[in-house]
N, C-alpha and C positions, 0 to 999 in steps of 0.2 A: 501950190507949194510942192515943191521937190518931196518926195517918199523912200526913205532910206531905211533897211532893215541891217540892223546889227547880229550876227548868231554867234551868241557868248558874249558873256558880262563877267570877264574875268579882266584882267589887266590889260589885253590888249584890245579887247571891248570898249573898256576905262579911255584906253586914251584916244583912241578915235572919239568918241563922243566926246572928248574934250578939245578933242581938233575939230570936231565938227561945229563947238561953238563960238569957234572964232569966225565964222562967218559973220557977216551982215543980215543977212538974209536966213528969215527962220524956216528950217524944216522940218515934214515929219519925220520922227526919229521912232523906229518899234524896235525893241530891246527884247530880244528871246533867250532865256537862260533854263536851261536847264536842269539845275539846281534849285533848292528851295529859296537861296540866297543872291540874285543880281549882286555883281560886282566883288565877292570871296575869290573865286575862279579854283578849280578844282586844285592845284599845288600847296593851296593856301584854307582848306577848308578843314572842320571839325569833323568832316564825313570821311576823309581820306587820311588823316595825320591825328597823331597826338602832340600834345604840348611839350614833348619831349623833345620833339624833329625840329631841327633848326631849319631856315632859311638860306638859302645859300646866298641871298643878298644883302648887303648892308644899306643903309638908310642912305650913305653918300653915293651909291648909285643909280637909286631911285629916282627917275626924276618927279619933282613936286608938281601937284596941283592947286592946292589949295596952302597949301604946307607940306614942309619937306617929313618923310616918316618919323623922324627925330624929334621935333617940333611936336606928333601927333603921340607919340610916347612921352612926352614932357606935361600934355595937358591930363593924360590917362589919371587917374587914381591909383598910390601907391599900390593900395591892398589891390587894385585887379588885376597889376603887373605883377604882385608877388604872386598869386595863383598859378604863373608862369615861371614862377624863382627867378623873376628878373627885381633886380632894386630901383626902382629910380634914381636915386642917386650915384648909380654908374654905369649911366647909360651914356653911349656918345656913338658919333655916326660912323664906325668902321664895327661894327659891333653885330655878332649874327645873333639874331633873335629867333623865339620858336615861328614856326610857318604861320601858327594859326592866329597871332596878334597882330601878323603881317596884311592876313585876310581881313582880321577887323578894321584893319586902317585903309585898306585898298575899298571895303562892301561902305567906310563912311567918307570916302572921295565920293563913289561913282555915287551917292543919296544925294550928295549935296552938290554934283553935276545935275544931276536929274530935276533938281530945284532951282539951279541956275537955269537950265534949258528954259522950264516954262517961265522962268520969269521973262526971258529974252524973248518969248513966244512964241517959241517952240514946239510943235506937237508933241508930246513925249509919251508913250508906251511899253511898261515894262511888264512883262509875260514870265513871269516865276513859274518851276516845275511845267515849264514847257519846252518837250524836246523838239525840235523840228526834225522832220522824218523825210524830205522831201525839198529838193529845188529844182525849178524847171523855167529856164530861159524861153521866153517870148520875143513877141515882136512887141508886147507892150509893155513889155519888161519882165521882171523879177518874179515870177511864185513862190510860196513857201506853202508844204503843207507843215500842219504838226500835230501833236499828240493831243491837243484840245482841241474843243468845239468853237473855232475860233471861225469869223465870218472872211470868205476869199479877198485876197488882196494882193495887188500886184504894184511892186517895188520898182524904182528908177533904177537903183542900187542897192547890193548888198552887199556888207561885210563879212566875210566865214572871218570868225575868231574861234574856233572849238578848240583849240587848244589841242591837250594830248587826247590820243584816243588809244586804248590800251586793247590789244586781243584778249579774246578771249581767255579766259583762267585755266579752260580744257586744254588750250593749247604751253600752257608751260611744259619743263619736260627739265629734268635736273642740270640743264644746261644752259635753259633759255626760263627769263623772267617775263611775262607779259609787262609788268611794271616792278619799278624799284624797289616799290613797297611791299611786295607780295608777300604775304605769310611774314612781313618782320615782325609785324605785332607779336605774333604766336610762335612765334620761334621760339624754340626752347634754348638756353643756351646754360651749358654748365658752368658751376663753378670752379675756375681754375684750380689746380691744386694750390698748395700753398707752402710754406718753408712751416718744418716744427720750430 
């Protein structure tokens, strides 16, 4: 059986493993995420954003897996999308929504990829709060080290999906952002004046 590692279970994680199960022929599939959450993917997570931050994608560019994002906000329960100050009742697919509802629709494709795999039978391996610290090309293939006690294994192939990777915070400087997000949270920001 062919041995394939994925690093990152974010969206482009997501869709490789969905390309990968169009195969005939099942393989192993080791899923290393980073996060405490396989398939959220850091743009999309509770650990990086509030529910305030929109999405800068809408549902009709998405492409579906299981179901298009629209479809997966229509089954949601009102009250969970109001927590978001979204209505259901006026939701439609050009519509930017907040990131982190995004993530919950993206972390419940790739669960129910992950389920599909082994039903096709598939080997499947998903390593939560496992960074990989290390890869190193052989002649027998693939290594990964990581940040857990994990037993040696060498890959046919691997996928880098890591996504964004942000400098250092030391290195901001009031000119330059490590990330977009940097200090928005906590930005202070005054109140405009106002007309008497």
């Amino acid at each position: 059986m062919k041995k394939i590692a994925i690093v990152g279970a974010g969206p482009t994680g997501i869709y490789t493993l969905f390309s990968l199960l169009q195969q005939q022929t099942p393989l192993s599939i080791s899923i290393f995420e980073q996060a405490d959450e396989a398939g959220v993917g850091m743009p999309y997570s509770d650990e990086e954003n509030s529910k305030m931050m929109l999405a800068n994608i809408a549902s009709i560019e998405i492409p579906p897996i299981y179901c298009t994002y629209l479809e997966w906000l229509q089954k949601q329960e009102a009250s969970h999308l109001q927590r978001y100050g979204v209505k259901k009742e006026t939701l439609h697919d050009r519509q930017f929504l907040p990131r982190i509802l995004l993530g919950e629709y993206f972390r419940d494709q790739f669960l129910r990829l992950v389920d599909q795999a082994r039903k096709q039978k598939f080997a499947v391996a998903v390593y939560e709060s496992c960074q990989v610290t290390d890869l190193q090309i052989t002649n027998a293939g693939v290594m990964l080290a990581t940040n857990q006690d994990l037993p040696s294994e060498t890959f046919d192939l691997a996928v880098i999906a890591t996504g964004h990777v942000w400098p250092d915070e030391e290195e901001a400087t009031r000119t330059y952002f490590p990330s977009p997000w940097s200090g928005l949270m906590e930005a202070k920001v005054d109140e405009p004046p106002r007309f008497s």
